[in-house]
C-alpha positions in Angstrom: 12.2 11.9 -24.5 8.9 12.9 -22.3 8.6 9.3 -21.7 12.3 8.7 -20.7 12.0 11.7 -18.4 8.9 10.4 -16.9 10.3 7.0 -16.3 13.1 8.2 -14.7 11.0 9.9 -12.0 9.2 6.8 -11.4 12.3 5.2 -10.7 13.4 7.7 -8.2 10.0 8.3 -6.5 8.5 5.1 -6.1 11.2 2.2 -6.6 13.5 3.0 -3.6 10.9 3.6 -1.1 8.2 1.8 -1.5 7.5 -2.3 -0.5 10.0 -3.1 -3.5 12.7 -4.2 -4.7 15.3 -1.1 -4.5 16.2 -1.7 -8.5 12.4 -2.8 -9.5 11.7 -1.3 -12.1 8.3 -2.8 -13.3 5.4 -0.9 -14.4 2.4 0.7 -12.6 4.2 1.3 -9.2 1.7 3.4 -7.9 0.0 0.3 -7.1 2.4 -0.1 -4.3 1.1 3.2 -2.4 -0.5 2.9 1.3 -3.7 3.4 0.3 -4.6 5.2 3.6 -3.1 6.7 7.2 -3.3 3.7 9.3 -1.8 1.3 6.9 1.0 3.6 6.4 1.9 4.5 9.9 2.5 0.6 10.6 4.7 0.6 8.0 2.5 -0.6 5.1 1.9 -4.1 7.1 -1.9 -4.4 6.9 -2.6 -8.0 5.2 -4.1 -9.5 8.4 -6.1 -6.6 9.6 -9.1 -7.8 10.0 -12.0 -5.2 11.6 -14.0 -2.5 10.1 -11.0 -1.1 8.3 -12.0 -1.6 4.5 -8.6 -0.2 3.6 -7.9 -3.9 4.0 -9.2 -4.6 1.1 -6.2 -3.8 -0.7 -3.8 -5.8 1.0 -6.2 -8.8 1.0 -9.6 -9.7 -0.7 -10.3 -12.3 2.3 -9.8 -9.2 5.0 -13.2 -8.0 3.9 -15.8 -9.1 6.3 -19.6 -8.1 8.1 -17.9 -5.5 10.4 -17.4 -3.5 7.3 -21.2 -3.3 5.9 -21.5 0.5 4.6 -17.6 1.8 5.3 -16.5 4.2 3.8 -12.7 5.6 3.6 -11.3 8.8 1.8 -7.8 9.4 2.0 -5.2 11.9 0.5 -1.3 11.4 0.5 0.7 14.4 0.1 3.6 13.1 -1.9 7.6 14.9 -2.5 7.6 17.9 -5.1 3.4 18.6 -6.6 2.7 14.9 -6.6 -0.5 13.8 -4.6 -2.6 10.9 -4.4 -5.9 10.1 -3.7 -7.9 6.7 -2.2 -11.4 6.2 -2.1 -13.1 2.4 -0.8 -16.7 1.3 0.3 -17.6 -2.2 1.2 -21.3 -3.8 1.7 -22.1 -7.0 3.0 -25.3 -9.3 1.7 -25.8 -12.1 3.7 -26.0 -15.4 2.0 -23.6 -13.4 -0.9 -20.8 -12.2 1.4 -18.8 -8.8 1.6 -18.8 -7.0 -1.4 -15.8 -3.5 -1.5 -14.8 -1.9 -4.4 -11.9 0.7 -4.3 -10.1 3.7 -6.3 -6.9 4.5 -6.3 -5.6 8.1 -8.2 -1.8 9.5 -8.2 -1.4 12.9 -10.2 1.7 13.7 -11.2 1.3 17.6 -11.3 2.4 19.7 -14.2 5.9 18.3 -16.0 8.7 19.9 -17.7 9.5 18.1 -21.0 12.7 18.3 -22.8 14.5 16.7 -26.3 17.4 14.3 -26.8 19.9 17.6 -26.5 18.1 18.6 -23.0 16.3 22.1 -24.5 13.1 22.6 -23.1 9.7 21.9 -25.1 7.1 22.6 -22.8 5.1 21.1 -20.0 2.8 17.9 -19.9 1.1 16.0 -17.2 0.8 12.5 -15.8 -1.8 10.5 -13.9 -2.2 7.0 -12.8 -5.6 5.2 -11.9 -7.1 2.5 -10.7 -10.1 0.8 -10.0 -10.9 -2.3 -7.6 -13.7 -4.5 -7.2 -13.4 -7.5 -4.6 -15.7 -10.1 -2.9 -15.1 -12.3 0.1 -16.8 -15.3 1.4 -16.5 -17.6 5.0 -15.7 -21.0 4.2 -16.2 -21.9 8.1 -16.7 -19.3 10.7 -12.9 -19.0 11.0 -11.6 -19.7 7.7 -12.2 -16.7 4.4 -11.1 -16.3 1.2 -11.7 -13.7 -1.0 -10.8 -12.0 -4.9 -10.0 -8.8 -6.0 -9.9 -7.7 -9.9 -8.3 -4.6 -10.8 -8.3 -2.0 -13.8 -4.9 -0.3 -14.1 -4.8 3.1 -16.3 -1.6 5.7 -17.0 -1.2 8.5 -18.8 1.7 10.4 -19.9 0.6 13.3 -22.6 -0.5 11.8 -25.4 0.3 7.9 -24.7 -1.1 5.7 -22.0 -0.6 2.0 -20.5 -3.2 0.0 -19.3 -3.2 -3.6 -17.4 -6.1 -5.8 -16.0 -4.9 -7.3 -12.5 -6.2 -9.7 -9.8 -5.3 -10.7 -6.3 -6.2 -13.6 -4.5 -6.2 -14.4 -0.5 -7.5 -16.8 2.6 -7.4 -15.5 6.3 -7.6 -17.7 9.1 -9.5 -15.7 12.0 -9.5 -16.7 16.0 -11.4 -14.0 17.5 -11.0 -16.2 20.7 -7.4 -15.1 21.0 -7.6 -12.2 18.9 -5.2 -13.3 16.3 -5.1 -13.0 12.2 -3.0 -15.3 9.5 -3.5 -13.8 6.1 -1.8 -15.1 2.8 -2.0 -13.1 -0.8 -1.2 -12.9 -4.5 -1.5 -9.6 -5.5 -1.0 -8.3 -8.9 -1.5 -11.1 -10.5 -2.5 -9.8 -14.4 -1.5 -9.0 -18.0 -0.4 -6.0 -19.4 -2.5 -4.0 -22.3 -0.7 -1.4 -23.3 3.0 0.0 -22.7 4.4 3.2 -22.8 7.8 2.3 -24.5 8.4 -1.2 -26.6 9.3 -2.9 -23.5 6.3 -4.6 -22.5 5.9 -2.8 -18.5 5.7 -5.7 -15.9 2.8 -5.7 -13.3 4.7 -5.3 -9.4 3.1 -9.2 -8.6 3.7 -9.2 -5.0 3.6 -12.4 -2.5 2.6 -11.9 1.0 1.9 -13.2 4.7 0.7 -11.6 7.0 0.4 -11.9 11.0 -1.5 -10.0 13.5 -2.3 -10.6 17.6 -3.4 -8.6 20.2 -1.3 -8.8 23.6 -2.6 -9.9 26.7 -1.6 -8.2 29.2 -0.9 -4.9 27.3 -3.3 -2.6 25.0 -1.1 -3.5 21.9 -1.7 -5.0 18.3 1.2 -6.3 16.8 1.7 -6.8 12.6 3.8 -8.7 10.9 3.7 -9.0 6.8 6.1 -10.8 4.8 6.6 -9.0 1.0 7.9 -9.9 -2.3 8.3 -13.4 -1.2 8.2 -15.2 -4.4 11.8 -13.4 -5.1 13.5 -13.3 -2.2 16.8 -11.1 -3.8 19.4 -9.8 -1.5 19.4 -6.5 -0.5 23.1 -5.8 -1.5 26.2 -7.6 -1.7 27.2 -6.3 1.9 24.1 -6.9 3.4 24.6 -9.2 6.2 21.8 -12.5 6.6 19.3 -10.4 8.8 19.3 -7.5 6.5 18.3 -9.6 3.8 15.7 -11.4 6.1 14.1 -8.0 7.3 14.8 -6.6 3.7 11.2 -8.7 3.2 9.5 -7.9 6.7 7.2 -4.7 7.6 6.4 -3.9 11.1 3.8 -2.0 12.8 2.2 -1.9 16.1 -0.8 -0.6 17.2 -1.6 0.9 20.9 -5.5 1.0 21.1 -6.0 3.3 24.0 -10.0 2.3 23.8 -12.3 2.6 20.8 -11.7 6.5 20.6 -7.9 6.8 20.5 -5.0 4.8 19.0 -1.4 5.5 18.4 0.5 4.0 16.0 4.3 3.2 14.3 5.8 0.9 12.1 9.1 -0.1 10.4 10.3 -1.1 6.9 14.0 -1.9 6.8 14.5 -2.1 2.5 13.1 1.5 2.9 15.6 2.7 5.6 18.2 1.0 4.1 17.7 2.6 0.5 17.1 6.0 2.0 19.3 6.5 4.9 21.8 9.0 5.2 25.5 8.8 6.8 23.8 10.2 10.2 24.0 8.0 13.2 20.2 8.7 13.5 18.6 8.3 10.7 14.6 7.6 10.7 14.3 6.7 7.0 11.8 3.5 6.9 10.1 4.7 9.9 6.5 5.5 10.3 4.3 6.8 12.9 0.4 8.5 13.8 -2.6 8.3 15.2 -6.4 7.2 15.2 -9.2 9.5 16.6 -12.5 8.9 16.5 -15.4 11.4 16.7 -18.8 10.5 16.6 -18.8 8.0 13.8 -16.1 9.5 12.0 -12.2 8.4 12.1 -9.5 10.9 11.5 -6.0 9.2 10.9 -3.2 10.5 10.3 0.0 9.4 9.4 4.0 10.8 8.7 6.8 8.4 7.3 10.3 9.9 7.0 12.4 10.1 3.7 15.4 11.1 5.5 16.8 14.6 4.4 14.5 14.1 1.6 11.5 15.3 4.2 8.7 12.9 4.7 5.2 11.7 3.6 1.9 13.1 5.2 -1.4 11.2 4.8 -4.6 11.8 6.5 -7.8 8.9 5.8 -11.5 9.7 7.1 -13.4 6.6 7.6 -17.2 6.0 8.6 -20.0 4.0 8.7 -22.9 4.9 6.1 
């Protein structure tokens, strides 16, 4: 029944809001967490970030590049009810080798009421998820990268556990000259190990594109990813043709007010459309912060609105070892 009970959360916590399908239900969804504050104030579209943001490297192996020799980022999400997460990545880079990251990812689950079939109480257990990342990126021409990641997936729930082994894949094409960034990834590409029940728990694969450009005439970066493209559902059965177009679309934009300050936002429609209320105003799906950096530290922070559920605070530090 602990299990059942745990599942269930799951599906309310992560399946609605996050870069999935609203009725997903495959394993290991913590996977789909914004790993840090910048990511997840442009709405989670980060798979064509390329800079000195090693974050990247869970969106897309190839985003990992020199800029990024000795980052490190530490970030904390403060998640609904006692639930918080934790994200740790550091990247090197060897010439002749390329860019070396690796990357942890922790979601704690707090303390958990557990109950039998007939709903009495039986005391309380606790849940974690892990995982660990280890990715490498190469130039194939000075514009042109690809890159791998390999992950190691672990849950707990009391006294039972799932496990996975994972992989993504991506290229980048970069033109610095006009200050633009095509991505394309696999992620979560594996096998399963382990399940908690008897149905073997699906890995949340994930097909993306990703687009980024830097306006002209105006201090702004603009990102566009495309998600879960390799099942490109409908959104409902009265969702109209855009909904189901922007159903697989996150939007962010970036205004870099110099190297010290940035403000940002971003916009995931399956999210505001899963979470919205009857209000006219509704900001569900929306997402919003800011960069500041002091010294050679970065401080950003981020807030994304569950509608009357409340919202989502993260806060990253980045630097340069």
């Amino acid at each position: 029944m602990r299990v059942l009970s745990f599942l269930f959360g799951l599906t309310i916590l992560f399946s609605v809001p996050t870069l999935a399908q609203p009725t997903d239900l495959s394993g290991f969804p913590f996977l789909r967490l914004e790993p840090s504050a910048r990511a997840a104030a442009l709405g989670g579209s980060f798979s064509a970030m390329y800079g000195d943001d090693v974050n990247a490297l869970f969106y897309n192996p190839a985003l990992l590049n020199p800029d990024m020799h000795g980052a490190l980022s530490i970030s904390y999400l403060n998640h609904l009810s006692d639930i918080n997460a934790g994200f740790l990545a550091y990247s090197r880079h060897y010439e002749g080798i390329g860019s070396l990251g690796a990357g942890l990812r922790f979601l704690g689950w707090g303390e958990l009421q557990g109950a039998d079939e007939q709903g009495n109480r039986t005391g309380t257990f606790n849940a974690s998820d892990v995982a660990l990342t280890v990715g490498a990126s190469r130039k194939y021409t000075e514009q042109f990268h690809y890159g791998i990641n390999a992950h190691l997936i672990y849950s707990s729930l009391d006294d039972v556990n799932a496990s996975a082994i994972a992989a993504d894949v991506g290229i980048l094409y970069h033109l610095p000259n006009q200050q633009m960034t095509l991505s394309a990834a696999v992620n979560n590409l594996g096998v399963t190990l382990s399940s908690f029940g008897t149905t073997k728990d699906e890995l949340p694969l994930d097909v993306r594109v990703g687009l980024t450009k830097r306006l002209r005439y105006l201090p702004l970066l603009v990102t566009v990813m495309g998600y879960n493209l390799h099942d490109m559902d409908r959104l409902s059965d009265t969702a109209t043709t855009i909904d189901d177009i922007l159903a697989h679309l996150a939007l962010g934009g970036e205004f870099q007010f110099g190297s010290a300050f940035n403000v940002r936002f971003g916009y995931n429609h399956r999210r505001h459309e899963a979470l919205k209320t009857k209000s006219r105003l509704d900001l569900a799906g929306f997402g919003m912060g800011f960069g500041l950096k002091i010294t050679r530290f970065n401080f950003d922070y981020a807030y994304n609105s569950w509608s009357e559920n409340g919202g989502l605070h993260q806060l990253t530090v980045r630097t340069i070892l």
